[in-house]
Backbone as XML, in Angstrom:
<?xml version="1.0"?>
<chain id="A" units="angstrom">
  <residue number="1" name="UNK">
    <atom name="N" x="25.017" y="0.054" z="29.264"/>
    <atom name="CA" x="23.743" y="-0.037" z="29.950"/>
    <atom name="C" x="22.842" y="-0.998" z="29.176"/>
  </residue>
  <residue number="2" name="UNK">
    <atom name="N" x="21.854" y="-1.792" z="29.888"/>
    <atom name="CA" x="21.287" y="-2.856" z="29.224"/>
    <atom name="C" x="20.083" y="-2.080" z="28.950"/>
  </residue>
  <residue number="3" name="UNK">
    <atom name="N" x="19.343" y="-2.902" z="27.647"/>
    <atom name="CA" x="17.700" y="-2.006" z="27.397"/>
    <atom name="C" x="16.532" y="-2.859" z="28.191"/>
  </residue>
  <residue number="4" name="UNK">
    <atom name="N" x="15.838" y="-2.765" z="28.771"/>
    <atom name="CA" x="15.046" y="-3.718" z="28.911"/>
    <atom name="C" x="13.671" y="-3.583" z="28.375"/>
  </residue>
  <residue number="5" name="UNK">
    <atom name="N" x="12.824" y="-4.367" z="27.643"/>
    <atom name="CA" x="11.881" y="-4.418" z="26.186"/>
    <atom name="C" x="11.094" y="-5.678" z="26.086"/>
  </residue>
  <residue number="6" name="UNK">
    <atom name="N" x="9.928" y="-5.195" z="26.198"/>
    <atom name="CA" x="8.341" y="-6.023" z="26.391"/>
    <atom name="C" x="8.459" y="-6.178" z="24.756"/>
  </residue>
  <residue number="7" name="UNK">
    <atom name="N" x="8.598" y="-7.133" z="23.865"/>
    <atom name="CA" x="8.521" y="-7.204" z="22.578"/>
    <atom name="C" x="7.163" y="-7.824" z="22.434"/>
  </residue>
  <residue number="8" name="UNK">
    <atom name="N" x="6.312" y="-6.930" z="22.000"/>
    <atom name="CA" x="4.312" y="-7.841" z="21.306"/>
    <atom name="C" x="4.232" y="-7.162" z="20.463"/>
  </residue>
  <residue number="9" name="UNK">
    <atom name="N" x="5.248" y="-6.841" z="19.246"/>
    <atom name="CA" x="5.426" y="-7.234" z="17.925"/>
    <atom name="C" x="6.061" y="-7.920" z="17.466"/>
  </residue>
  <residue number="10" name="UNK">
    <atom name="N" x="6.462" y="-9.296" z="17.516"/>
    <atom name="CA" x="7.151" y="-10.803" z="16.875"/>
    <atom name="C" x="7.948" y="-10.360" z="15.707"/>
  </residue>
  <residue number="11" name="UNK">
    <atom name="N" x="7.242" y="-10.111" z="15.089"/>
    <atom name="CA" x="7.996" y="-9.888" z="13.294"/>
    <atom name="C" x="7.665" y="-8.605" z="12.895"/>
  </residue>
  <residue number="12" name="UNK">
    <atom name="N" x="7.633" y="-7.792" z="13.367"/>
    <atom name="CA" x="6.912" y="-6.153" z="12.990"/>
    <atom name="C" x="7.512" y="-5.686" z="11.576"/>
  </residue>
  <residue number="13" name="UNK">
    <atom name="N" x="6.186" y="-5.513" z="10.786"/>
    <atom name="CA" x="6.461" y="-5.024" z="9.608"/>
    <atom name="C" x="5.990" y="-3.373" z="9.603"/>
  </residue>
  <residue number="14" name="UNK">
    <atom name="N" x="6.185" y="-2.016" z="9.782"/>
    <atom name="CA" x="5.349" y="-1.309" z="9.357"/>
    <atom name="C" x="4.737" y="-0.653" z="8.022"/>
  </residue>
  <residue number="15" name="UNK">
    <atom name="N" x="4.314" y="-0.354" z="7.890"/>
    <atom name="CA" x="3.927" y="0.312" z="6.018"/>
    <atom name="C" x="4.333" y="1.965" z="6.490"/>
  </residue>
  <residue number="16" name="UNK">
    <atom name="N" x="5.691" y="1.863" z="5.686"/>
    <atom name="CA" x="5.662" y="3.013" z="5.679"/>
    <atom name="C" x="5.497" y="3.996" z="4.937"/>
  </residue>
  <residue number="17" name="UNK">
    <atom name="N" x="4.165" y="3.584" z="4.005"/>
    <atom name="CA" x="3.608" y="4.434" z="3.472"/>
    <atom name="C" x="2.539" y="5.592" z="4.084"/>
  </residue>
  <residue number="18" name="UNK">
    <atom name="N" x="2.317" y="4.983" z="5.785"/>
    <atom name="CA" x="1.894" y="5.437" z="5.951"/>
    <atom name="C" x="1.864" y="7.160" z="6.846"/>
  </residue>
  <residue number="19" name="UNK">
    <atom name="N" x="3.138" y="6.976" z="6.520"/>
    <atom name="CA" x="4.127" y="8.315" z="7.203"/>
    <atom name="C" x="3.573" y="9.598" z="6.426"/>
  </residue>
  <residue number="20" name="UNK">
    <atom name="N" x="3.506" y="10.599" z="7.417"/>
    <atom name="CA" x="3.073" y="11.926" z="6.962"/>
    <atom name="C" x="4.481" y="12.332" z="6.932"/>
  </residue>
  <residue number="21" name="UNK">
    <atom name="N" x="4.625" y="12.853" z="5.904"/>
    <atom name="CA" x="6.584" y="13.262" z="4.851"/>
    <atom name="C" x="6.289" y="14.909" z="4.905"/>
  </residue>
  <residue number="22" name="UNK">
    <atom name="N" x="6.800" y="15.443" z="5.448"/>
    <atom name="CA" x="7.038" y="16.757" z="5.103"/>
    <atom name="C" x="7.173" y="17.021" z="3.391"/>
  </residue>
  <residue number="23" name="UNK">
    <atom name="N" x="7.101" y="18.234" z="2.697"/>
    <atom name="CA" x="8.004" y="18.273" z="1.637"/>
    <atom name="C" x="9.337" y="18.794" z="2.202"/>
  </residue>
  <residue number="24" name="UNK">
    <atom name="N" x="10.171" y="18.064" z="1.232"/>
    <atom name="CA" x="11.461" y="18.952" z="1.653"/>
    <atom name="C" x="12.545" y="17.433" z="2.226"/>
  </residue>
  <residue number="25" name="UNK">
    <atom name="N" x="11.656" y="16.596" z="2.864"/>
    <atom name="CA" x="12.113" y="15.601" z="4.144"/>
    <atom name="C" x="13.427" y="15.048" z="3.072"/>
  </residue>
  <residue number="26" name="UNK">
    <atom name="N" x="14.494" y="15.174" z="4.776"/>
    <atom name="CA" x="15.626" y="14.646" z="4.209"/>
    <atom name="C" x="16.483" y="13.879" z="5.328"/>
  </residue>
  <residue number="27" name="UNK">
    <atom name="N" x="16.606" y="12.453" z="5.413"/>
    <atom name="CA" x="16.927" y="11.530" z="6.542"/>
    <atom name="C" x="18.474" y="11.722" z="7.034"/>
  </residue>
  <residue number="28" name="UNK">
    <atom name="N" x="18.946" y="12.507" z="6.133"/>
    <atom name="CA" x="21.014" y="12.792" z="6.508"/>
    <atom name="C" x="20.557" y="13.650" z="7.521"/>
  </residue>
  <residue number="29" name="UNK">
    <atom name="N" x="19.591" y="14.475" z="8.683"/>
    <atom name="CA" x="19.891" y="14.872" z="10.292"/>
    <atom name="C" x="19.460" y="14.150" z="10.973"/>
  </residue>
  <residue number="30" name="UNK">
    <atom name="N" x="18.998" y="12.884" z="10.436"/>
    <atom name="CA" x="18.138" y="11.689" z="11.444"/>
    <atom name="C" x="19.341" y="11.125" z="12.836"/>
  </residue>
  <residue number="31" name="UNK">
    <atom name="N" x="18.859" y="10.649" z="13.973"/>
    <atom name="CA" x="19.704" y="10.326" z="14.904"/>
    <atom name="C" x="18.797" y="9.485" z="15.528"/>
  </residue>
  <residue number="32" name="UNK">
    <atom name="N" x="18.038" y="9.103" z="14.955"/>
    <atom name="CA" x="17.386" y="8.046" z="15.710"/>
    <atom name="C" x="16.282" y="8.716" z="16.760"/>
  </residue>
  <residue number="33" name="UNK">
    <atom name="N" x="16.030" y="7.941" z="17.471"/>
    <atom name="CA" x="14.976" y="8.407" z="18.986"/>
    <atom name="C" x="15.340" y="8.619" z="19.835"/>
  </residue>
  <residue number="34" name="UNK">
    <atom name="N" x="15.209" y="9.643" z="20.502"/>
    <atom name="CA" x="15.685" y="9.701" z="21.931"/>
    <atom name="C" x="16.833" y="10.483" z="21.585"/>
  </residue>
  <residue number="35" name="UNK">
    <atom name="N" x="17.684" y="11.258" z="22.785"/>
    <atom name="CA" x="19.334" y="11.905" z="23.280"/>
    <atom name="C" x="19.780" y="10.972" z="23.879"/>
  </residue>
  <residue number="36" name="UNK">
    <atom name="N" x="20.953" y="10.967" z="23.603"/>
    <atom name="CA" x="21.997" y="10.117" z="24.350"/>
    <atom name="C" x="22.009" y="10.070" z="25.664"/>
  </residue>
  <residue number="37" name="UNK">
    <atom name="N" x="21.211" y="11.524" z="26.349"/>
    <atom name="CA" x="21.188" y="11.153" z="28.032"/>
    <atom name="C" x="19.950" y="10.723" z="27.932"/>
  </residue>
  <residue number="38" name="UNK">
    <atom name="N" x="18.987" y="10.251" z="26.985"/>
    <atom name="CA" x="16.940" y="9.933" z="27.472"/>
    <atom name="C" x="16.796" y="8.424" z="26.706"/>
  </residue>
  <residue number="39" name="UNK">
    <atom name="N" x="17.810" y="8.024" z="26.176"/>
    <atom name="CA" x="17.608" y="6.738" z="25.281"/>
    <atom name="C" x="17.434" y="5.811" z="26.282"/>
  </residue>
  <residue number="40" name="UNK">
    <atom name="N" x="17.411" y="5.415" z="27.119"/>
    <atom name="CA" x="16.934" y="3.990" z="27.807"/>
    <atom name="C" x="15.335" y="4.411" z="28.334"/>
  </residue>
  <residue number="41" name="UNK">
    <atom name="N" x="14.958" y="5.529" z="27.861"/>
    <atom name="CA" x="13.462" y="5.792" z="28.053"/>
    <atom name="C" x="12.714" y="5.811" z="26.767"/>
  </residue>
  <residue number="42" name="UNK">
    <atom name="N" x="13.465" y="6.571" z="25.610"/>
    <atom name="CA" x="13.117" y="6.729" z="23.897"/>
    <atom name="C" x="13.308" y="6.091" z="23.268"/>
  </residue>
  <residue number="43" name="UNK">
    <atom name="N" x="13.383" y="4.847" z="23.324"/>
    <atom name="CA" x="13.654" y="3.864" z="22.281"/>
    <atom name="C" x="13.304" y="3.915" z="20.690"/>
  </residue>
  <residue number="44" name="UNK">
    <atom name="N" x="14.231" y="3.051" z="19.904"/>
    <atom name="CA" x="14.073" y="3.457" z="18.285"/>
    <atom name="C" x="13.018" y="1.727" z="18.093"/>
  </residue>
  <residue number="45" name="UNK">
    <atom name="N" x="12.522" y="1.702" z="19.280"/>
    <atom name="CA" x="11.639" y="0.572" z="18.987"/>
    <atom name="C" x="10.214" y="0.792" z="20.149"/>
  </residue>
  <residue number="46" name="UNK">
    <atom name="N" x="8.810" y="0.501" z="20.188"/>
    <atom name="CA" x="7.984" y="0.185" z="20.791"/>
    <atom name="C" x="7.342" y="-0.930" z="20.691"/>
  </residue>
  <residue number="47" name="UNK">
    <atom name="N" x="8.026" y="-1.683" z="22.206"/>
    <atom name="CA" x="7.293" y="-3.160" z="22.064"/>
    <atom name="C" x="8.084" y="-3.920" z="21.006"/>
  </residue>
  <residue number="48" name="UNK">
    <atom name="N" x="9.061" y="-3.748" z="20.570"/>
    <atom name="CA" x="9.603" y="-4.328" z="19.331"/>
    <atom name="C" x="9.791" y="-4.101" z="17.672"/>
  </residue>
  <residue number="49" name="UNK">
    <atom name="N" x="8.389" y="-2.733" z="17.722"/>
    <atom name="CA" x="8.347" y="-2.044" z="16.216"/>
    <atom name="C" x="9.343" y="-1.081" z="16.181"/>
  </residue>
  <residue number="50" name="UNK">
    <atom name="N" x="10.491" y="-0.907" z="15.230"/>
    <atom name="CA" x="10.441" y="0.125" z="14.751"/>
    <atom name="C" x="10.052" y="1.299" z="14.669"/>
  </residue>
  <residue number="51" name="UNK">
    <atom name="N" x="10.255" y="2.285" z="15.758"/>
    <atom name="CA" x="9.439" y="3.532" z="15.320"/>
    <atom name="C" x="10.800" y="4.557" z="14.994"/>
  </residue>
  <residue number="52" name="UNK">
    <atom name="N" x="12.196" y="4.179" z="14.489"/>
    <atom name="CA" x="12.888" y="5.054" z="13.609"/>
    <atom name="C" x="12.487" y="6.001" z="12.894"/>
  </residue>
  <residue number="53" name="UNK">
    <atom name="N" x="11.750" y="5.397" z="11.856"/>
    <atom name="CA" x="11.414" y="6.554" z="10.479"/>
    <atom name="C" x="10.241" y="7.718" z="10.957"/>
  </residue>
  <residue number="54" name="UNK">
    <atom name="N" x="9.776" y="7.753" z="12.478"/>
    <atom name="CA" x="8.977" y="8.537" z="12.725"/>
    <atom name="C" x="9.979" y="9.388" z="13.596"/>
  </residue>
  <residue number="55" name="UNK">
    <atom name="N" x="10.976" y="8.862" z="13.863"/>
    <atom name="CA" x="12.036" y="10.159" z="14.720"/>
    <atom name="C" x="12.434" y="10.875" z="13.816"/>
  </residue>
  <residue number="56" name="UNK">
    <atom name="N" x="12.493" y="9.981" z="12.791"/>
    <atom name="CA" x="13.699" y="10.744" z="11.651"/>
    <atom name="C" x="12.914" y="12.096" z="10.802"/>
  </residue>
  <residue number="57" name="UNK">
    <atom name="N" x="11.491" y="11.669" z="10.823"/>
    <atom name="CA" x="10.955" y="13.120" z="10.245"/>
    <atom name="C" x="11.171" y="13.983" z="11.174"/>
  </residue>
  <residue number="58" name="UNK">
    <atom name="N" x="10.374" y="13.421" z="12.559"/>
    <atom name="CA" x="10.332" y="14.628" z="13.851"/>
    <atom name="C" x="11.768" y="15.790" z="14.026"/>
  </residue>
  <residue number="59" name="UNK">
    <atom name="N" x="13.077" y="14.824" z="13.915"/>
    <atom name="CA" x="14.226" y="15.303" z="14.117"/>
    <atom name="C" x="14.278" y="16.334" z="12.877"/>
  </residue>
  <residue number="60" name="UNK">
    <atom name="N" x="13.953" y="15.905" z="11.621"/>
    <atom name="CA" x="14.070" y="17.206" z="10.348"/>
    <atom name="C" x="12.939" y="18.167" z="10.470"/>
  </residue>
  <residue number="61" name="UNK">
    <atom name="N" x="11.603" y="17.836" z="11.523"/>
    <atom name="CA" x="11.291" y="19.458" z="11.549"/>
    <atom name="C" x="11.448" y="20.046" z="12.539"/>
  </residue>
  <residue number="62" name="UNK">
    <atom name="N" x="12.496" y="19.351" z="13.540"/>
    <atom name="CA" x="13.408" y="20.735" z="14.373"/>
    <atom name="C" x="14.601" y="21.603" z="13.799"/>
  </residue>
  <residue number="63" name="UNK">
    <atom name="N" x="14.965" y="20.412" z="13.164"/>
    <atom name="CA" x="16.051" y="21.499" z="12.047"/>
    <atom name="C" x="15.604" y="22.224" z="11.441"/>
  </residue>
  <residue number="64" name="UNK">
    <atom name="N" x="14.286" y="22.111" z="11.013"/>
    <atom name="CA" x="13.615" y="23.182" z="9.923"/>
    <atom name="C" x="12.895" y="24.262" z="10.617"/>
  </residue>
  <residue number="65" name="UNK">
    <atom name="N" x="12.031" y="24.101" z="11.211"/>
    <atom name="CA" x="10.985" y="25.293" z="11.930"/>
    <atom name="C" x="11.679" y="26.125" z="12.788"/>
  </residue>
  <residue number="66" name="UNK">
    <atom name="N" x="11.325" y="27.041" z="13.041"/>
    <atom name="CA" x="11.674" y="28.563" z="13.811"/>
    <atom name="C" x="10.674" y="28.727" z="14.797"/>
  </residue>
  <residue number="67" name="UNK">
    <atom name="N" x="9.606" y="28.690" z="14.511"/>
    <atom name="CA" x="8.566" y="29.194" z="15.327"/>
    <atom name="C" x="7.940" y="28.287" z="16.063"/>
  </residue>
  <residue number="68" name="UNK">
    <atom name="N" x="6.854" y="28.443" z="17.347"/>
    <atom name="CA" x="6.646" y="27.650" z="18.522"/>
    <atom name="C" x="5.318" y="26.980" z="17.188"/>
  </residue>
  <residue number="69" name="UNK">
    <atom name="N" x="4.936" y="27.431" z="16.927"/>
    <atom name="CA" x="3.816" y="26.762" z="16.096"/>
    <atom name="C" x="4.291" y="25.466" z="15.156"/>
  </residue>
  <residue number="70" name="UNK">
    <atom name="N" x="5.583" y="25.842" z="14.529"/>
    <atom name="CA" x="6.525" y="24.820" z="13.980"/>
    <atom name="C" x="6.825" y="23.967" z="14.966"/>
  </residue>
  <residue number="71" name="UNK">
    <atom name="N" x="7.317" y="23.920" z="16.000"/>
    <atom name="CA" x="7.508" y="22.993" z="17.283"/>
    <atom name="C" x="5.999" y="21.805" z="17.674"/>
  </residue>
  <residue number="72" name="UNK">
    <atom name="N" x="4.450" y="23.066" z="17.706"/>
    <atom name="CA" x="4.050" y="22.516" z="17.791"/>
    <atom name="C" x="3.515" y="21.585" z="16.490"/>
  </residue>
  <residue number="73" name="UNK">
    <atom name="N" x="3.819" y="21.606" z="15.680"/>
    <atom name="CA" x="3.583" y="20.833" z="14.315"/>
    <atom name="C" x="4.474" y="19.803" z="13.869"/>
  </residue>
  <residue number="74" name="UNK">
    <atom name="N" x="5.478" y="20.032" z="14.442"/>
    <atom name="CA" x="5.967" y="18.617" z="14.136"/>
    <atom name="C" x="6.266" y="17.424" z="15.094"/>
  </residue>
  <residue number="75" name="UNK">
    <atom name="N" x="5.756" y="18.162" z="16.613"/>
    <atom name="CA" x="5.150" y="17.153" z="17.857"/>
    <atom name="C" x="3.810" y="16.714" z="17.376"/>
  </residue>
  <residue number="76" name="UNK">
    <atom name="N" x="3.167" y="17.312" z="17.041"/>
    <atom name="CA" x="1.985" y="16.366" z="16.528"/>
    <atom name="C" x="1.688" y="15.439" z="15.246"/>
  </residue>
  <residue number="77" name="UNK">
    <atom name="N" x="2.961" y="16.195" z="14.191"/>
    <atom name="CA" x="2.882" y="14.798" z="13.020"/>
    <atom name="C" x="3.958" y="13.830" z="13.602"/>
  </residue>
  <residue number="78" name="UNK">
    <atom name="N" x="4.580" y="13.932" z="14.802"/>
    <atom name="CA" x="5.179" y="12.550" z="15.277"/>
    <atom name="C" x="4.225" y="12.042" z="15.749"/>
  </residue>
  <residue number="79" name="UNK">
    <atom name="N" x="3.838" y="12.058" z="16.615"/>
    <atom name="CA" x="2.597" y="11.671" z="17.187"/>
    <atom name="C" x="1.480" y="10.350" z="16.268"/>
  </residue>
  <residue number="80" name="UNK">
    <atom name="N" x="1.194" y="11.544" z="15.174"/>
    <atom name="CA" x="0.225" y="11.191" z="14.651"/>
    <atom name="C" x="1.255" y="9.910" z="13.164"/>
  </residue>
  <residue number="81" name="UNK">
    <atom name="N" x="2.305" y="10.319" z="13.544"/>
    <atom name="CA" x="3.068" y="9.128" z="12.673"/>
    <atom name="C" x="3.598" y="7.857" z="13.372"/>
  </residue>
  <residue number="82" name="UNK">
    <atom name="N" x="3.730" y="8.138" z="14.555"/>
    <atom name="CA" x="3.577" y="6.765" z="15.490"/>
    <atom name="C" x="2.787" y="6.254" z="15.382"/>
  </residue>
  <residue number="83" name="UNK">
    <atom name="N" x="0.857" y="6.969" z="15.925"/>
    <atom name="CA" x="0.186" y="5.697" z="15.915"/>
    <atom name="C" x="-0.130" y="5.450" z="14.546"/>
  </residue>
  <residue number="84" name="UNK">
    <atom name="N" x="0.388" y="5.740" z="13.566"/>
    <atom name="CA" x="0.035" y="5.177" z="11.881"/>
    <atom name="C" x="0.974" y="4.071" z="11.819"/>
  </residue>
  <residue number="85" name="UNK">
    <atom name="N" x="2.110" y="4.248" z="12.406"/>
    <atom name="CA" x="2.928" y="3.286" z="12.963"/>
    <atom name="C" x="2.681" y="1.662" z="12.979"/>
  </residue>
  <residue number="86" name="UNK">
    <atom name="N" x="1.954" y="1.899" z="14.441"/>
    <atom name="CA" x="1.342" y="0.958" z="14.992"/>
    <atom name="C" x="0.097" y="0.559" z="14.296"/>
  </residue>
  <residue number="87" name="UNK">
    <atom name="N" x="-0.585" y="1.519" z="13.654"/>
    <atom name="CA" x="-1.998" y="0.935" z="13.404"/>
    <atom name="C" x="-1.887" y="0.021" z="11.862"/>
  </residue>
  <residue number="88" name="UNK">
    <atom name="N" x="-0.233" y="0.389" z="11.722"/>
    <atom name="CA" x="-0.163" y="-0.395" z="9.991"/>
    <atom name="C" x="0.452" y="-1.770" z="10.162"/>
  </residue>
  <residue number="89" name="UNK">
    <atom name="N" x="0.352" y="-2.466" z="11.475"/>
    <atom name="CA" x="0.623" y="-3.902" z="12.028"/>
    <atom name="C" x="-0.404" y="-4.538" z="11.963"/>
  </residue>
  <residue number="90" name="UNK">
    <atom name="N" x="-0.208" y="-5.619" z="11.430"/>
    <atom name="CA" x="-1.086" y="-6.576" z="11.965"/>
    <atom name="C" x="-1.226" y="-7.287" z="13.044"/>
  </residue>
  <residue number="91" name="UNK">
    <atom name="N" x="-1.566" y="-7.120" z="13.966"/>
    <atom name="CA" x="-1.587" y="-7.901" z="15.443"/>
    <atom name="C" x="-2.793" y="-7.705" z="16.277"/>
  </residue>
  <residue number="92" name="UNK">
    <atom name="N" x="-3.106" y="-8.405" z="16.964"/>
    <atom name="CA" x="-3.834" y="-8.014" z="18.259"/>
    <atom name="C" x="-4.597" y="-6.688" z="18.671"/>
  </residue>
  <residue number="93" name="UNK">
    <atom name="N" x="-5.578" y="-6.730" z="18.687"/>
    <atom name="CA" x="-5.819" y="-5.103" z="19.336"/>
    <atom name="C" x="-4.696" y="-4.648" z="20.704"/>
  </residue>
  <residue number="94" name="UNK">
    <atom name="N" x="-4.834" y="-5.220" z="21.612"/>
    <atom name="CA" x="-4.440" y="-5.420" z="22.846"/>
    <atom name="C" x="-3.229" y="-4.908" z="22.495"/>
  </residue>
  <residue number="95" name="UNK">
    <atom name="N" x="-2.005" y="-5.282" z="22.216"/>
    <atom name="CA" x="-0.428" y="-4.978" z="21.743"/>
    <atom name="C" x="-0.686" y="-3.391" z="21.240"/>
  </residue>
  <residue number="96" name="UNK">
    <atom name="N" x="-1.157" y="-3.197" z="20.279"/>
    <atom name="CA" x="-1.589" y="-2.254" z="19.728"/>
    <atom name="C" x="-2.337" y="-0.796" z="20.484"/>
  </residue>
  <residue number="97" name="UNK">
    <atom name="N" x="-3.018" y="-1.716" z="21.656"/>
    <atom name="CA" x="-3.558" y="-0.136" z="22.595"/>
    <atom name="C" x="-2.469" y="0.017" z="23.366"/>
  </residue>
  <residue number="98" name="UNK">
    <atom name="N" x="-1.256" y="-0.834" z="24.162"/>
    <atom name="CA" x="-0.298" y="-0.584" z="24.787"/>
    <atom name="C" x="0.951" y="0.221" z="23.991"/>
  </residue>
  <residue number="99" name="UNK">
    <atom name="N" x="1.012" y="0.108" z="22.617"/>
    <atom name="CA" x="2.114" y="0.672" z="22.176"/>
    <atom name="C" x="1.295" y="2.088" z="21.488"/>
  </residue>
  <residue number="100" name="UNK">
    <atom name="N" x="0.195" y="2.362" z="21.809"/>
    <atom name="CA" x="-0.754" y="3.807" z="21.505"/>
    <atom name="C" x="-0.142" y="4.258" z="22.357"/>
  </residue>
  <residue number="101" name="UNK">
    <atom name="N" x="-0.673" y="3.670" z="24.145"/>
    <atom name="CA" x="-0.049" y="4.417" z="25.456"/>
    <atom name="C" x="1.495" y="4.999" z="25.195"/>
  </residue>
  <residue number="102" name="UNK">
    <atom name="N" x="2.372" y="4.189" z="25.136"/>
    <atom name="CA" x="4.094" y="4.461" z="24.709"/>
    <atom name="C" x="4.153" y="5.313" z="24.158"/>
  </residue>
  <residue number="103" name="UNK">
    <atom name="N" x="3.370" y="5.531" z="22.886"/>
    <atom name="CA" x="3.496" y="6.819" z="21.385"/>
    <atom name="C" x="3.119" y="7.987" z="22.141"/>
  </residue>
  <residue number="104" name="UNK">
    <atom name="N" x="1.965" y="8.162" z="23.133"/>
    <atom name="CA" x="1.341" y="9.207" z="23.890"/>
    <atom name="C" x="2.710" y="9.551" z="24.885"/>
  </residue>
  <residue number="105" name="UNK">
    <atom name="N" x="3.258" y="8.969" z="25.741"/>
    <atom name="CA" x="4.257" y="9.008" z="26.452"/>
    <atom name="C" x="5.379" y="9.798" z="25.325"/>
  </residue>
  <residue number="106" name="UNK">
    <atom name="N" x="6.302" y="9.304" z="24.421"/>
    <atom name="CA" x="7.078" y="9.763" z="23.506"/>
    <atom name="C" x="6.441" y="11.151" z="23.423"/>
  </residue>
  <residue number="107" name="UNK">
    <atom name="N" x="5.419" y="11.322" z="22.847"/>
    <atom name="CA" x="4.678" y="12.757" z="22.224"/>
    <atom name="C" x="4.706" y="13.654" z="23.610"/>
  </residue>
  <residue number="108" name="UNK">
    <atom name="N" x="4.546" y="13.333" z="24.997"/>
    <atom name="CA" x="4.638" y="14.046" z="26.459"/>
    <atom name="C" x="5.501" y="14.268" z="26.396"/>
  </residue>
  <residue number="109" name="UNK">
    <atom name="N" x="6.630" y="13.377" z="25.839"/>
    <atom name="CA" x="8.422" y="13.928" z="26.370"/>
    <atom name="C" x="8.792" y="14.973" z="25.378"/>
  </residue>
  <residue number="110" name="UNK">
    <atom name="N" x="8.452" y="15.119" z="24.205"/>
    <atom name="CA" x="8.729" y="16.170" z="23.417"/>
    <atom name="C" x="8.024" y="16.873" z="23.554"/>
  </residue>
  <residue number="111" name="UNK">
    <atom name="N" x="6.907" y="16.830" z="24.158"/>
    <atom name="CA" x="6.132" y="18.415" z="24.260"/>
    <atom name="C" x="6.686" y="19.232" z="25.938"/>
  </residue>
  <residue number="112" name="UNK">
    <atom name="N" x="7.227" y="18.011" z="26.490"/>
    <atom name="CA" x="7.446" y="18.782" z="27.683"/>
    <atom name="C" x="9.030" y="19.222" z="27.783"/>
  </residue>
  <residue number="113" name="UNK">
    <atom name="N" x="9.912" y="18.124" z="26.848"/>
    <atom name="CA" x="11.299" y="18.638" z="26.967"/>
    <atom name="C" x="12.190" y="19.160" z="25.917"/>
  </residue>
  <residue number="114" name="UNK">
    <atom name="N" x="11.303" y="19.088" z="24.744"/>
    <atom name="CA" x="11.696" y="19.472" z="23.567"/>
    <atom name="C" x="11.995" y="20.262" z="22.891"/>
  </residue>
  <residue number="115" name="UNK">
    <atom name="N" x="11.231" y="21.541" z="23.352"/>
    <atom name="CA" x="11.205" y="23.047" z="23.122"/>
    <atom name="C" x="13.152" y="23.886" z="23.416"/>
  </residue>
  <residue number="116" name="UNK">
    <atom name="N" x="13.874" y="23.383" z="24.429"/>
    <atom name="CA" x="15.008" y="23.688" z="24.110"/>
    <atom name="C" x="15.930" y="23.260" z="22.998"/>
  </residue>
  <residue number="117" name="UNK">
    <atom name="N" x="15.443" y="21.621" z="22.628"/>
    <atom name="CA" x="16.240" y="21.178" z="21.563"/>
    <atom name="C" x="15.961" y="21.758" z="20.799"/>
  </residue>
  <residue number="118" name="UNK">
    <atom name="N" x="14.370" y="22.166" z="20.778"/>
    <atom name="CA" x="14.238" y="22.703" z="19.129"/>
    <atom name="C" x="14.645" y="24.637" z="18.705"/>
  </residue>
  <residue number="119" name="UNK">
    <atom name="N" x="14.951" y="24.888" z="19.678"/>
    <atom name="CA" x="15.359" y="26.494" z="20.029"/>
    <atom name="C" x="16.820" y="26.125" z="19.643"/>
  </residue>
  <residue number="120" name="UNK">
    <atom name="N" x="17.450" y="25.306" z="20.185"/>
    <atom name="CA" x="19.191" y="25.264" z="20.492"/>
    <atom name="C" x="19.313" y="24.816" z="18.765"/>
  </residue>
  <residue number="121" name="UNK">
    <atom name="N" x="18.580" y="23.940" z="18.230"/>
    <atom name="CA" x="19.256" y="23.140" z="17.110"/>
    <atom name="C" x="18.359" y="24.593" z="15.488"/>
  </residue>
  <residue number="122" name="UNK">
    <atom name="N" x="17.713" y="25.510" z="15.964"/>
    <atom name="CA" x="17.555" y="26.184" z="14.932"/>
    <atom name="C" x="18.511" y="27.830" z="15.425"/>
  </residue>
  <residue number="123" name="UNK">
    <atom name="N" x="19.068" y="27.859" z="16.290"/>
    <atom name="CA" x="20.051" y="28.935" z="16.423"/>
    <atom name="C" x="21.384" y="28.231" z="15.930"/>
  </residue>
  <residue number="124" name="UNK">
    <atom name="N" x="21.632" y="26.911" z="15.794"/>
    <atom name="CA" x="22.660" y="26.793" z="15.095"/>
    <atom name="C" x="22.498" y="26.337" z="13.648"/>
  </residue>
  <residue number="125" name="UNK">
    <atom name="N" x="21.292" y="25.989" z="13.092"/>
    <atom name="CA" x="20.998" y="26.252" z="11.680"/>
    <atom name="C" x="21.395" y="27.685" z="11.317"/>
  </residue>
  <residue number="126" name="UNK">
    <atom name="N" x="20.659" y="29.019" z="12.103"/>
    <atom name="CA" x="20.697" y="30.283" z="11.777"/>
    <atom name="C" x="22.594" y="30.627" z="11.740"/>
  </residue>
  <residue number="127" name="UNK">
    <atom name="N" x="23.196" y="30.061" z="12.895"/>
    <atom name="CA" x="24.557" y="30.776" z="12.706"/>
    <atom name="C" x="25.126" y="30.066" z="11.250"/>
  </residue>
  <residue number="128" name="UNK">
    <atom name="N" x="24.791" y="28.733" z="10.954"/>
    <atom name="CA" x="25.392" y="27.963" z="9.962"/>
    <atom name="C" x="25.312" y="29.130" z="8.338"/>
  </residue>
  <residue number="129" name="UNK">
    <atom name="N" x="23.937" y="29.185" z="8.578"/>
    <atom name="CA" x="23.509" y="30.143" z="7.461"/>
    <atom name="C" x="24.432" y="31.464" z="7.031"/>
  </residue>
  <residue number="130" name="UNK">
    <atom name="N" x="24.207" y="31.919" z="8.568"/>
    <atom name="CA" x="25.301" y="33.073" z="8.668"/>
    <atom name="C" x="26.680" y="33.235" z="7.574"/>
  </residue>
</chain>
């Protein structure tokens, strides 16, 4: 399947210092953005940036949290690590309010479809434990 991608980041650098890190954060459950059936909608890029290293936390606090409050906490430090994302580019305002919209979109799809992944992928942490 082909991707098709508005690139108005040219050379995208982000600082990724500016990532909110869990303690604990560990990138070996990272899988990138998106499921294999939602990836031509989740891209591991917006507009052309990079937004990998903000899946890759999101994805380690579904492995980690139990509770809906945990769900909702690590939908909102994605969120809030996207647009740090974007806001650590140098470019254009303009580029920059369109790939806000995208990050808001991403943050809708996990708040609206996410809650099973994050139920399914901590009942098989719990049996692992077992």
């Amino acid at each position: 399947m082909f991707k098709i991608g508005l690139k108005l980041f040219p050379t995208p650098v982000a600082d990724l210092s500016v990532l909110s890190i869990p303690e604990g954060f560990s990138e070996r459950e990272c899988d990138g953005c998106g499921t294999s059936w939602y990836e031509p909608i989740v891209q591991d890029t917006i507009y052309g940036l990079p937004v990998t290293p903000a899946c890759c936390v999101h994805d380690w606090e579904y492995l980690q949290g139990g509770y809906y409050s945990d769900f909702e906490t690590a939908n909102e430090r994605f969120l809030n690590n996207l647009v740090a994302l974007i806001d650590s580019v140098q470019v254009w305002w303009y580029p920059k309010q369109l790939a806000r919209k995208r990050a808001k979109k991403y943050y809708i799809a996990v708040e609206e479809f996410g809650w099973d992944v994050f139920k399914r992928n901590n009942k098989f942490k719990q049996q692992r434990s077992a």
